[in-house]
C-alpha positions in Angstrom: 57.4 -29.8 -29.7 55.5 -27.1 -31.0 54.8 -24.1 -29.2 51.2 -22.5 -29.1 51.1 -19.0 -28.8 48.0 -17.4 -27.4 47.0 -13.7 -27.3 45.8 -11.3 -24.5 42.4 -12.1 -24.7 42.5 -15.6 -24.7 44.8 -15.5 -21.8 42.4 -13.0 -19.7 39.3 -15.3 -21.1 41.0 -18.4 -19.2 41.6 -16.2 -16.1 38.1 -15.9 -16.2 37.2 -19.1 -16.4 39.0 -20.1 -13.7 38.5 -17.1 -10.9 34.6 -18.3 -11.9 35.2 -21.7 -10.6 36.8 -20.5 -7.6 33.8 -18.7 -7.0 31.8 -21.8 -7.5 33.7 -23.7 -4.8 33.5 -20.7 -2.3 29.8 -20.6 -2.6 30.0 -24.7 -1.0 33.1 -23.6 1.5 32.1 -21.5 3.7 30.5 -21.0 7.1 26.8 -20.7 6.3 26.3 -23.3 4.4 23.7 -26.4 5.6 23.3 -30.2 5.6 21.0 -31.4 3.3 19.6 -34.7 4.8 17.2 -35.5 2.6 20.2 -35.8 -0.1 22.9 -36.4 2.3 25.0 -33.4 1.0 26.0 -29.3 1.5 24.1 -27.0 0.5 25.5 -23.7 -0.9 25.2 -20.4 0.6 22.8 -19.0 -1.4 19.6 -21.4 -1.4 17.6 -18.1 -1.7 18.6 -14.7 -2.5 19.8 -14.0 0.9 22.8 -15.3 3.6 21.4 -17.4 6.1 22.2 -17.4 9.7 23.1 -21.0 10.8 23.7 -22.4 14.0 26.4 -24.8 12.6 27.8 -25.7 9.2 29.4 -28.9 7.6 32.6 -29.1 6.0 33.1 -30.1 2.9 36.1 -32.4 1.4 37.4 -30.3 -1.3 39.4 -32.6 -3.0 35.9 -35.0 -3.0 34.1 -35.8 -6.0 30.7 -34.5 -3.8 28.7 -31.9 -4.9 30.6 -28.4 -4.3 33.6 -29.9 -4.8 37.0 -29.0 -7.1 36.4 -31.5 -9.8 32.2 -31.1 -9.2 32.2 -27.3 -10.2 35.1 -28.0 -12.8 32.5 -30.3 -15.0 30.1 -27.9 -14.7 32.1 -25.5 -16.0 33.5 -27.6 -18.9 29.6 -28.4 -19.5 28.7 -24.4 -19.8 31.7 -23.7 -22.3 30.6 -26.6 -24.2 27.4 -25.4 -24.4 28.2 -22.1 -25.2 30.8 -22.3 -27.7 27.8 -24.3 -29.9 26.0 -21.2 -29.9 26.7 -18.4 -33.1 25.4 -15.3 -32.0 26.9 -13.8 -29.4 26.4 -11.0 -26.5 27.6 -7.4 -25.5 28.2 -6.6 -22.1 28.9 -2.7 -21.0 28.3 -1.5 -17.5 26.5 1.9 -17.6 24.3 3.5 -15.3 20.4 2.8 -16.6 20.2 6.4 -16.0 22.5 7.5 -18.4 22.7 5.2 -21.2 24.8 5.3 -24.7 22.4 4.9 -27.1 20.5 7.7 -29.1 16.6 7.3 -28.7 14.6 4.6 -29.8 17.4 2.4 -30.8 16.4 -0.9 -29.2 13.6 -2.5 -30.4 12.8 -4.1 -26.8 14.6 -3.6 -22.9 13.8 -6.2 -21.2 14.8 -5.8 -17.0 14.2 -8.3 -13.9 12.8 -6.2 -11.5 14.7 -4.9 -8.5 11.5 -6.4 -6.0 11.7 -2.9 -4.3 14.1 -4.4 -0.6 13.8 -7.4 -1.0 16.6 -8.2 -2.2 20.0 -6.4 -1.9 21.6 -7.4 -4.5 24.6 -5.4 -4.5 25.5 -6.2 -0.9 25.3 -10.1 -2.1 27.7 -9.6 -4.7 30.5 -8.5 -2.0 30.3 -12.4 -0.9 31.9 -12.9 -4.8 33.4 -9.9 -5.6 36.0 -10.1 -3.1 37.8 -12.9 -4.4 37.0 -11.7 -7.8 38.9 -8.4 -7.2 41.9 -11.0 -5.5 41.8 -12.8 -8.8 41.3 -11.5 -11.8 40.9 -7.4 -10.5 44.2 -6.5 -12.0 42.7 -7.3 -15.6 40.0 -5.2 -15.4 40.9 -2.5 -13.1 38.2 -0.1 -14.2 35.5 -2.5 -12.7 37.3 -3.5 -9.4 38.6 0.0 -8.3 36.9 -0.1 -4.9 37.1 -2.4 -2.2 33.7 -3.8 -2.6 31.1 -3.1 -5.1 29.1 -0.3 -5.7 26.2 0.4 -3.9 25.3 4.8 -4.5 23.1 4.3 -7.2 21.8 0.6 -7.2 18.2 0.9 -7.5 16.4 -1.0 -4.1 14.7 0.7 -1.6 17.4 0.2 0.9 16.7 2.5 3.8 20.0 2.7 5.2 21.0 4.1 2.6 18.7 7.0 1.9 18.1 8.3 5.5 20.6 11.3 6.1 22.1 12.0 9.4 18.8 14.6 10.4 16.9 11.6 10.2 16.5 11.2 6.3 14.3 14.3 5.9 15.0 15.9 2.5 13.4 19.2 0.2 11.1 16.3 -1.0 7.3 17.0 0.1 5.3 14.8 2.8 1.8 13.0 1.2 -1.1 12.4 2.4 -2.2 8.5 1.8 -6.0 9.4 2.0 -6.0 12.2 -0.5 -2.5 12.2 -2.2 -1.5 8.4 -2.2 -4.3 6.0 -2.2 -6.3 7.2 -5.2 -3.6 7.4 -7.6 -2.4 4.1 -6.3 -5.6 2.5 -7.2 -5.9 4.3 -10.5 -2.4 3.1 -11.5 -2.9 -0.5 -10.5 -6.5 -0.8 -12.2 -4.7 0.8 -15.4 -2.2 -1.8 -15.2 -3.9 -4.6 -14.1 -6.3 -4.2 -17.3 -3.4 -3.0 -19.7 -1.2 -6.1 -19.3 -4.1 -8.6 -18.6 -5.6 -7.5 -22.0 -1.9 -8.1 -23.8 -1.5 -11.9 -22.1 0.4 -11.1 -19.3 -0.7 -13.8 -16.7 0.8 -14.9 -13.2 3.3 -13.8 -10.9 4.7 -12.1 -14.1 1.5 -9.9 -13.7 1.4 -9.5 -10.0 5.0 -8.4 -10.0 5.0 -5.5 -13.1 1.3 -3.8 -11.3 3.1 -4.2 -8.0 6.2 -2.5 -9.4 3.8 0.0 -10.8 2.0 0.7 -8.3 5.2 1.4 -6.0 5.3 5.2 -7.7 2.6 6.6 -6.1 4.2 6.2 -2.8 8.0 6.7 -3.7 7.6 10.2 -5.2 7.1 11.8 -1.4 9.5 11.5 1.2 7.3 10.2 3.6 3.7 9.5 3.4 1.1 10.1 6.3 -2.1 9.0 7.5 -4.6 11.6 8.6 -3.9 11.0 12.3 0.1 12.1 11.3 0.9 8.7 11.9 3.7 7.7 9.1 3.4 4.6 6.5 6.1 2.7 6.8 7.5 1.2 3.4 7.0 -2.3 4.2 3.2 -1.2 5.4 3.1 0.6 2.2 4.1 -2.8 0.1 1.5 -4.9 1.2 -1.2 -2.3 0.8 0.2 -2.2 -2.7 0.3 -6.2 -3.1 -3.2 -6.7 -1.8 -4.7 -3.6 -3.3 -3.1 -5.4 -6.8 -4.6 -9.2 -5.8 -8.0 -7.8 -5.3 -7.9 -6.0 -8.4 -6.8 -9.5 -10.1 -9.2 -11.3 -8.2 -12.2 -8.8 -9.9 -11.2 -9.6 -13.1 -11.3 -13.6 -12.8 -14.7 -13.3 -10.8 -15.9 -10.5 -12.8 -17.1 -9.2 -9.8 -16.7 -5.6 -7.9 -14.9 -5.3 -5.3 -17.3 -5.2 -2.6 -18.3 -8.7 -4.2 -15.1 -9.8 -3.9 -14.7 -8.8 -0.1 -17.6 -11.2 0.0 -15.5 -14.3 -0.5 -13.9 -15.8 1.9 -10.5 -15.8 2.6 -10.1 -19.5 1.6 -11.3 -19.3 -1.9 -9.2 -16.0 -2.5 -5.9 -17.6 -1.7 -6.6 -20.7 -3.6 -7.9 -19.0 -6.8 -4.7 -16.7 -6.8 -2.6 -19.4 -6.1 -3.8 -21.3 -8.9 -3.4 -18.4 -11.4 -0.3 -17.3 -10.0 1.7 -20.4 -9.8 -0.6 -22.9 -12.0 -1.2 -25.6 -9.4 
């Protein structure tokens, strides 16, 4: 018989490929996962961007041909690598902090990012639920990007405020604002300049809610804390839906072609169906 030699890479690309799929099955065998009774099978962890809390979980057979299971997640695998190895082109990964990138000026022709949805989402702190067995598995390939015992969370760009309140009480050098004379009007002269800007370029939908929402975030995250007249403080979450309904009032004058004041006018009903038709189509 004929022995097949195979180099480094293709040996580290099959350690890959398998540390992946024992990711797969983790997500399905675990403690939060749910019964699905309307399919009669588990649900993975992660049915939104988030852990749940459950009050019980099922157990699932891995050695079953059920969804979640050894040989489930193995044909989906074999599936993605067929698909793949069809395609020509391929992709370049490098980790870099978006702060400090490697390229000389103007040398992509278009950067396209998913937003980080302010803290929603803490993205980082969900990875740990795969990293950890990644680091177990395959860490001692690629040392320079499992060197600490969970991933890293310094610089990830959320608005997580546990982690940018000091031990004072998260007061910095960075100035106070006022949100009646410092805050508000810029925030309504971003998102009208946004609002029009991508709305006359054919940006539609939650596509548009999301990038004047995002925009409109800067006016409030370049003080350290923001005040009302009173000295009461705005909270960030406050903060965020003043920002999402300043944006959906703004939307909502450009498909009524109405002011504002005529679009305070209209009640509440015929708002939210109107911007749930445009934003999700239906």
């Amino acid at each position: 018989m004929k022995k097949v030699g195979y180099g480094e890479e293709s040996l580290k690309g099959v350690s890959i490929y398998l540390a992946s799929l024992i990711n797969r099955i983790g997500e399905y065998l675990n403690s939060v996962c749910r019964w699905d009774n309307s399919q009669t099978r588990v649900v993975g962890a992660f049915g939104r961007q988030a852990i749940p809390m459950v009050w019980d979980f099922p157990e699932l057979n891995p050695f079953s041909q059920a969804v979640g299971s050894l040989s489930s997640m193995t044909r989906l695998g074999f599936k993605a690598i067929a698909n793949l190895s069809e395609v020509s082109n391929y992709g370049s990964v490098t980790r870099v902090s978006a702060t400090k990138l490697p390229y000389p000026d103007n040398f992509f022709d278009a950067i396209i990012t998913d937003p980080p949805y302010y803290d929603n989402v803490p993205y980082a702190d969900l990875s740990d639920f795969f990293y950890v067995w990644l680091k177990r598995s395959i860490g001692h390939l690629y040392p320079e990007h499992f060197s600490g015992e969970l991933t890293p969370k310094k610089k990830e760009i959320v608005a997580d405020a546990k982690r940018h309140r000091s031990e004072e009480g998260g007061q910095t050098s960075r100035l106070s604002g006022s949100y009646e004379n410092d805050v508000y009007p810029q925030l309504e002269e971003i998102v009208k300049e946004r609002v029009n800007t991508l709305f006359a370029e054919g940006i539609t939908g939650a596509d548009l809610v999301i990038a004047c929402v995002g925009a409109g975030l800067k006016a409030f995250t370049q003080f350290e804390k923001v005040e009302y007249a009173n000295g009461e403080e705005v909270t960030s979450e406050k903060f965020l839906h003043i920002v999402e309904g300043l944006v959906l009032e703004t939307i909502l004058e450009k498909l009524f072609g109405i002011p504002k004041k005529g679009v305070s006018a209209v009640d509440a009903t015929t708002r939210f169906y109107v911007l749930w038709r445009y934003t999700y189509g239906r």
